[in-house]
Each structure stands twice: as structure tokens, then as C-alpha cells.
C-alpha positions in Angstrom: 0.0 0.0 0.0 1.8 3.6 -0.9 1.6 5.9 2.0 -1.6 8.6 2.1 -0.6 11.9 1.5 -2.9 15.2 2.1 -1.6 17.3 -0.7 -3.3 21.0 0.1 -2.2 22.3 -3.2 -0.8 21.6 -6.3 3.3 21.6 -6.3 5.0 22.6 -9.2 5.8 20.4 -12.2 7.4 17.2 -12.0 6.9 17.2 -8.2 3.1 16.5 -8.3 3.7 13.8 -10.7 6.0 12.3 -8.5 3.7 12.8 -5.6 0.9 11.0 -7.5 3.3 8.1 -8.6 4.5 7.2 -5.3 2.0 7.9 -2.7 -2.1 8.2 -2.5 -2.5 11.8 -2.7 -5.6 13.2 -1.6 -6.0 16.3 -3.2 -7.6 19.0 -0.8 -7.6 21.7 -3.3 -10.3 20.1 -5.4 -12.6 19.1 -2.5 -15.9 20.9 -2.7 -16.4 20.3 0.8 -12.4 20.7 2.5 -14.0 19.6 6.0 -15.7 16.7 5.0 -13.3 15.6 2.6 -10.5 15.7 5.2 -12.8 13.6 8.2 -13.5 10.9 5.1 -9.6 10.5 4.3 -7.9 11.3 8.2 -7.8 7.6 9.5 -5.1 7.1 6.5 -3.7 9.8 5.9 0.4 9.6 7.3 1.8 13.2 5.6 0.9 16.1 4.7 2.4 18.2 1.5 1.4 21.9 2.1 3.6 25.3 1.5 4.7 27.9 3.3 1.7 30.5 2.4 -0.9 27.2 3.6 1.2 25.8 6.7 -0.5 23.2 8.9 -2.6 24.4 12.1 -2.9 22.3 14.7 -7.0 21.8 13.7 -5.6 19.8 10.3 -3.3 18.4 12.7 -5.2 16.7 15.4 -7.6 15.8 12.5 -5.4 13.4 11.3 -4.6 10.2 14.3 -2.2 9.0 11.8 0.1 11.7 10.9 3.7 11.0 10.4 5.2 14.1 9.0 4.7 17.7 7.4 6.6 18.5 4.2 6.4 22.0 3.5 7.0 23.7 0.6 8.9 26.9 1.4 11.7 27.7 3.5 9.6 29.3 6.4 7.1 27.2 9.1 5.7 29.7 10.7 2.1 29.2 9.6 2.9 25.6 10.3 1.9 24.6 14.2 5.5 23.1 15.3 4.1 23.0 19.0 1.2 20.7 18.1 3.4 18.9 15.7 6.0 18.4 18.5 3.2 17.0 20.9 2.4 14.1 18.1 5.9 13.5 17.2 5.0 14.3 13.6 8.3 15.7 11.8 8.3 19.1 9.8 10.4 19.8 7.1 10.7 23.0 4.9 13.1 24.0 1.7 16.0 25.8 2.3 19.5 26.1 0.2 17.4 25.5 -3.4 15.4 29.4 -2.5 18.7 31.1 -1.1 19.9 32.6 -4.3 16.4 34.1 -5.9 15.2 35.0 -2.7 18.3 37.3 -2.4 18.5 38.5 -6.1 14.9 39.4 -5.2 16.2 41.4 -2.3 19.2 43.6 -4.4 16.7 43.7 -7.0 14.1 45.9 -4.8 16.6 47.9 -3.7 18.2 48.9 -6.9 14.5 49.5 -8.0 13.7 51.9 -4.8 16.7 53.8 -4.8 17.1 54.5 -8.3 13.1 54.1 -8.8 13.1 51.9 -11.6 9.0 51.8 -12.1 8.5 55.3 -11.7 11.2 56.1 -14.3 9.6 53.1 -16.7 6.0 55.2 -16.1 7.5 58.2 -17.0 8.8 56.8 -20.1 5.4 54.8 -21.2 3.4 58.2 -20.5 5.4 60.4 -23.0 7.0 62.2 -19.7 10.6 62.4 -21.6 9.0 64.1 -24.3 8.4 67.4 -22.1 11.0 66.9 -19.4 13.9 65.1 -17.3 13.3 63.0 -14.8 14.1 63.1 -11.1 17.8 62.7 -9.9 17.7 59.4 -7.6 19.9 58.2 -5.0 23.1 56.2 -5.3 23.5 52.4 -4.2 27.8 51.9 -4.0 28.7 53.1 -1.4 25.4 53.3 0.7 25.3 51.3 4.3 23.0 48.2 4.1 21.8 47.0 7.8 20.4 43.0 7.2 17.7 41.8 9.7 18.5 38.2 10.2 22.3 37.2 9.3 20.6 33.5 8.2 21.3 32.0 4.5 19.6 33.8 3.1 20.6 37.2 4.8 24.1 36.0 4.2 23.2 35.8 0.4 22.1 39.3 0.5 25.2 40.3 2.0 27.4 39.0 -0.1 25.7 40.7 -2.9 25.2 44.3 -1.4 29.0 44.1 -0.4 29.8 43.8 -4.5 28.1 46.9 -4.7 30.4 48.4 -2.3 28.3 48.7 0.2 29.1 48.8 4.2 27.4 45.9 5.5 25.8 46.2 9.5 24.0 43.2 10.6 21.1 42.4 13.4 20.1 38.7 15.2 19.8 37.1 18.3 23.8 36.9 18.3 27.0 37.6 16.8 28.0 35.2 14.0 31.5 33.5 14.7 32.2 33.2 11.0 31.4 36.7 9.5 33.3 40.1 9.3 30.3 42.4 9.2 29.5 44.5 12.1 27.0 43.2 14.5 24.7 45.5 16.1 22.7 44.4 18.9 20.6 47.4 19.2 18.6 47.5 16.2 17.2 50.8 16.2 20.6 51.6 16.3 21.6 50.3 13.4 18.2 51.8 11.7 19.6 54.9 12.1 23.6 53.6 10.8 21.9 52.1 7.8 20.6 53.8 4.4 19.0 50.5 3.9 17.5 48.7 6.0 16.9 44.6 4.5 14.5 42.1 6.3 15.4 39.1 6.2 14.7 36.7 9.7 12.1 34.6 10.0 8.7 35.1 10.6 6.5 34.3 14.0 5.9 35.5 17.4 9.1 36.2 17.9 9.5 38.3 15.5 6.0 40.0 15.2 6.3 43.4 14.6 9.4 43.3 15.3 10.0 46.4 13.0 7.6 48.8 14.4 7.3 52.6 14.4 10.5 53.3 16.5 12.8 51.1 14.3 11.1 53.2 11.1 12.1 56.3 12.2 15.3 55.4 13.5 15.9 54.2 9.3 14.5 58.2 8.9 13.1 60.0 5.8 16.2 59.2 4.1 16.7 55.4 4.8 14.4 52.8 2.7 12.9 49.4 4.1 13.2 45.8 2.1 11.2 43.1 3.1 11.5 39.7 1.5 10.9 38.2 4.6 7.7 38.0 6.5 4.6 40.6 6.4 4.4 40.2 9.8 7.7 41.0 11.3 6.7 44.7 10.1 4.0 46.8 11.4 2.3 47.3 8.7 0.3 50.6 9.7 3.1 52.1 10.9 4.5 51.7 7.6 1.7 52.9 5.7 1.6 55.9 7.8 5.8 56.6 7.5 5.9 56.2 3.6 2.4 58.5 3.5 4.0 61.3 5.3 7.5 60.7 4.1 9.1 59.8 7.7 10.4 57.0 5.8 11.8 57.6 2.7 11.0 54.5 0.8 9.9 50.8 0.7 10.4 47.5 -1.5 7.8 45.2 -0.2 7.7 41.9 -1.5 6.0 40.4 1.3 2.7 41.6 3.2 0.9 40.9 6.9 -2.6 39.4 4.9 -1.1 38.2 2.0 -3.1 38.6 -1.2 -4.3 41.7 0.8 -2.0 44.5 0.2 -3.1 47.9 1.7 -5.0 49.9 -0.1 -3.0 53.0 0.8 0.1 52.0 -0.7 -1.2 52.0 -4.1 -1.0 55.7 -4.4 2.5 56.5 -3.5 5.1 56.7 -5.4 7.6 56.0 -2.7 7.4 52.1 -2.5 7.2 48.7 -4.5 5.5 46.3 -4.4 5.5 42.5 -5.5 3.3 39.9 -5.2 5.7 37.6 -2.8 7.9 36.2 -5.9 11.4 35.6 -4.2 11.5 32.4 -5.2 9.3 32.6 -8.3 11.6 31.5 -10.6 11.1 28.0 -12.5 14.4 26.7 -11.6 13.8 27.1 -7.4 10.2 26.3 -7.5 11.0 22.8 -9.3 14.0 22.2 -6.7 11.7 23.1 -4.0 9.2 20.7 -5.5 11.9 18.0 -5.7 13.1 19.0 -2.3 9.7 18.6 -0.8 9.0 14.8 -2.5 12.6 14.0 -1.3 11.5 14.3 2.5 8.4 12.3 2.4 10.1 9.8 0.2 13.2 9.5 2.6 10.8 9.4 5.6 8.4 6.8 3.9 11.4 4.3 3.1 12.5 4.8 7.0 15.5 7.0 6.3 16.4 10.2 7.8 14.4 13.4 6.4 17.4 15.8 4.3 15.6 19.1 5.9 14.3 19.0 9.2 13.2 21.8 10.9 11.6 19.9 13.9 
């Protein structure tokens, strides 16, 4: 019998096939009825395959008696209930390494496109703007200081490409890193107010919930711009809305929001921010290594090896 599988929704290319081939996936996403469908398949089902933007509440959880692991799609669990998990011994595992690099492309890419304000020079272009006049000077990257929330893989990817841009590189976390020559600043309003630009990139949660809040924007000042390809939630989002509005903050690339598809309305207006529909690892190369990545663990688990990616 090939293990049961709750596959929330579809994974990318050849990584659904393969889910299909070697396990019984029960497809949630084409349920009419999600509830029902889930109480008709829970006495068999051993894994779940969700992502990162789904997770796995401790609801679906307990709903299933025979739950062996949680192979997520993404590189962050935090919509994924690790506490509840822990309680049934069911494993977790996530995607990291395969996202690193377009995640932090992403990253250099919004902040090249705030600071030298790549759309609004492409509007002015489209609207016959160059026809009458010259458009705004911008602000210059080399040289500029870039503070990194979250010194992590893929904050270390970041680094490594702001610092080819010349760029003074400040850092923030829980601690100092052993292994890395960039200056550590515990105090991160502190280095808010040391940075030009300031690039989240920890994870998100509770402990990190709102973790940039109205203090740590105005520390960055009406001068500094805010990157986020992290989490929506490790901002506060009104408190952003209202320092790009009145210009407290001087700009945002915002790849990532607190109710994601929900973007607030009030940043559709300004001309001071960008604003992507969470693509940092929307390239077809990562999404079909994150795919492969995510089979990988429940086939290693199903065959009784050791997962590659655990995360708990």
C-alpha cells in the first residue's frame, strides 16, 4: 500500500507527478467540501504536502490520528503549528538552500529599483513624460550602508551581494555570528539609524512580530528605505503605511505583506514604495528544486531514512 498523503495544493511540475506516482494523494484543493473531505480521508492519511503560504494548524493536525510528517513547501514554518506537531511526534520539514539565491536576487533587486526608482522612471517613459522633461535625480547604491535583519542564509546571500556593490554591510540577530566580518549591532534601532537600507530578512512568528515597528522606522528616517523579502508580519504594517504617507520613511520594496493577497490599499498611491506579489522564489528553476526537495523528504521518511531538511 503507498503511504496517504494530504496534498493541500498543487506543487510545481514534475513534483506532483511524483507525488501522484509514489504515494495516494488526496487532493484538498479540489474538494468541494475541505472539512468533509479531510474527516473521510484522516484515518489514512500519514503526511501532509502543504507550503509555506498554507502551513499546517494544529486543527488539520489533530484531525489526522495518523500523521507521520509535514513536508512544506517553502523555506519558512511559521504558519505551520511546530508546538502541536512536537506534541504528536510528527516531523516538519521546509526548503531551504534551493530558495537562497532568488530570494536574495529578489532582495538587491528591490533595492536597486527603490533607490534609483526603476517603475516610476519606466512610467514616465510609457506616459510620453521624456517628451516634455527630465526626470528626477535618484539616490546612489555603492557606497550606501546596508543593515540585514536576520544574518541566516539567506541574509548572508544578501550580504554577499550588497557588499559587490560596495556597500558597508551592518547586521542584526539574536547573536553575533562567529564566522562573518560584518559588524553586529545588537541594538537595532541603532543600526536603523547607521543604515541607508535597512533589508529584512529573519524569519517570521511570534518572535519576530512586529518586530519592525514605528520606533525602528524612524530610526531608518526619511532618508533610509525598508526591504522586506521576509515576513509581512515582522513589520508593522500601519506604521508603515503611515511613514511612507508622510514621508518619515523615505522608501519601501515590499515583496511580502501581513494578509497576503491583501495589500493595503494605501500604498497603491505612493510613489515612494514597490510592491511585489511575494515572488522571491518565483523563478522556475527554485520552485521545481523546492518541489523535488519537498517529495525527497516524504520519500526519505516513507522508506525509513532520515528526512534531508528537518526543521523539527
Amino acid at each position: 500500500m503507498k503511504p496517504e498523503v494530504l496534498v493541500v495544493t498543487p506543487m510545481p511540475g514534475g513534483s506532483q507527478t511524483a507525488i501522484e506516482q509514489e504515494f495516494t494523494a488526496r487532493k484538498l484543493w479540489l474538494a468541494e467540501d475541505p472539512a468533509a473531505a479531510i474527516a473521510q480521508w484522516a484515518p489514512g492519511i500519514r503526511g501532509i504536502a502543504t507550503t509555506g503560504f498554507i502551513g499546517a494548524d494544529a486543527r488539520l493536525i489533530g484531525a489526522l490520528p495518523k500523521l507521520e510528517i509535514i513536508a512544506c513547501f517553502g523555506v519558512g514554518v511559521d504558519l505551520v503549528d511546530l508546538n502541536a506537531a512536537k506534541a504528536r511526534g510528527v516531523i516538519v520539514t521546509n526548503t531551504p538552500d534551493v530558495l537562497t539565491d532568488c530570494v536574495a536576487d529578489l532582495a538587491l533587486a528591490l533595492l536597486l529599483a527603490t533607490a534609483r526608482r526603476i517603475c516610476a522612471a519606466d512610467r514616465f517613459v510609457r506616459s510620453g513624460g521624456w517628451n516634455t522633461g527630465t526626470f528626477p535625480l535618484t539616490g546612489k547604491v555603492s557606497g550606501s550602508t546596508c543593515g540585514i535583519i536576520g544574518l541566516g542564509r539567506i541574509g548572508a546571500a544578501i550580504a554577499k551581494r550588497a557588499a559587490a556593490f560596495g556597500m558597508p554591510i551592518l547586521y542584526h540577530g539574536p547573536r553575533p555570528k562567529a564566522d562573518v566580518s560584518y559588524r553586529y549591532c545588537a541594538d537595532l534601532a541603532a543600526m536603523a539609524r547607521d543604515s541607508d537600507f535597512l533589508v529584512v530578512a529573519c524569519p517570521g512568528g511570534p518572535a519576530t512580530q512586529n518586530l519592525v515597528n514605528a520606533r525602528i522606522l524612524q530610526a531608518l528616517g526619511p532618508q533610509g528605505t525598508l526591504i522586506n523579502i521576509s515576513r509581512g508580519s515582522v513589520v508593522d504594517e500601519p506604521a508603515l503605511v503611515a511613514a511612507l504617507q508622510d514621508r518619515s520613511l523615505g522608501a519601501a520594496g515590499l515583496d511580502v505583506f501581513a494578509s497576503e493577497p491583501k495589500v493595503p490599499a494605501a500604498l497603491f498611491g505612493l510613489d515612494n514604495v514597490v510592491l511585489l506579489p511575494h515572488i522571491g522564489s518565483g523563478t522556475n528553476e527554485t520552485r521545481n528544486a523546492m518541489g523535488d526537495l519537498t517529495v525527497a523528504n516524504l520519500r526519505a521518511h516513507f522508506a525509513g531514512k532520515p528526512v534531508p531538511t528537518r526543521v523539527a
